[in-house]
N, C-alpha and C positions, 0 to 999 in steps of 0.2 A: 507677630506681636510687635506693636511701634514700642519703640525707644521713650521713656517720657524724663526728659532730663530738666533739672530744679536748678535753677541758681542759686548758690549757698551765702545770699548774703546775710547783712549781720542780724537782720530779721528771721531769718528763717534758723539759723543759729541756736540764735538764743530762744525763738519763740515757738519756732515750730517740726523741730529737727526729730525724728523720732527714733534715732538710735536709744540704746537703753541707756549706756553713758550717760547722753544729755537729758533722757525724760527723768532721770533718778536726779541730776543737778536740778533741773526744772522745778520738781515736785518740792525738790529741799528750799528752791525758792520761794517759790507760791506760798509753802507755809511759812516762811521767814518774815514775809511781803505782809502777808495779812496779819500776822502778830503783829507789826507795827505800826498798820494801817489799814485797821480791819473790811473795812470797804471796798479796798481793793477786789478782793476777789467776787464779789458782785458784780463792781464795774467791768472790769479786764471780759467780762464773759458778756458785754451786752455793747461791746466795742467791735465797729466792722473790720477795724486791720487793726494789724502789729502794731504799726508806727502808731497810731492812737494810742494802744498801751503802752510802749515806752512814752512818748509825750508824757503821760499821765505819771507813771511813774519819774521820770527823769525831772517832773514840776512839784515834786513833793519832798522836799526836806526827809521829812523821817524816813521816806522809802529807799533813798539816795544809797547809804551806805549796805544794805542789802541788794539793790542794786551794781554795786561795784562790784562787790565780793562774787556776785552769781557771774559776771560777766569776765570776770579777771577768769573766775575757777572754769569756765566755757572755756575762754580763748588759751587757756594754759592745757587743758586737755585736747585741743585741736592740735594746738603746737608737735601733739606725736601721731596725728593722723596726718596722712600725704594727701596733698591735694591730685585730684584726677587729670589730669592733661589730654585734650585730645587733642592731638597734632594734624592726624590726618581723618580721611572718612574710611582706612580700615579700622583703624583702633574705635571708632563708633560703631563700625559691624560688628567684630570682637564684644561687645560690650551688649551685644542683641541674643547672641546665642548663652 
């Protein structure tokens, strides 16, 4: 079975990451997002990438501070997961079984 490894940057993150953790912060998002900018969630779903929707979000005043807050409480829950290191190509085997 191939190995399929993600780069976790800050798009995937915030946007597409699907532990429970983060889809349970997401969802509290999403609804936060649209309460104040009800449109949003129309748009955001007919946009082809992330960075489109943050754009779109990051350019809207009222979405701003729901935006911070989702991204502060993301990046403050990361802070107690370890990031993966792989040093060499056994620790990639290890990682196959």
């Amino acid at each position: 079975m191939p190995i399929l490894l993600q780069i976790e940057d800050e798009y995937h993150v915030l946007l597409e990451c699907d532990t429970e953790d983060l889809s349970a912060l997401r969802e509290t998002f999403r609804t936060e997002a649209t309460a104040v900018l009800p449109q949003i969630l129309w748009i955001t779903h007919a946009l082809p990438t992330n960075a489109a929707m943050l754009d779109i979000l990051l350019t809207r005043e009222m979405s701003l501070h729901t935006l911070a807050r989702f991204n502060a409480s993301v990046f403050e829950l990361r802070e107690d997961t370890p990031c993966l290191n792989i040093r060499n190509d056994n620790t990639l085997l290890v990682l196959d079984h």
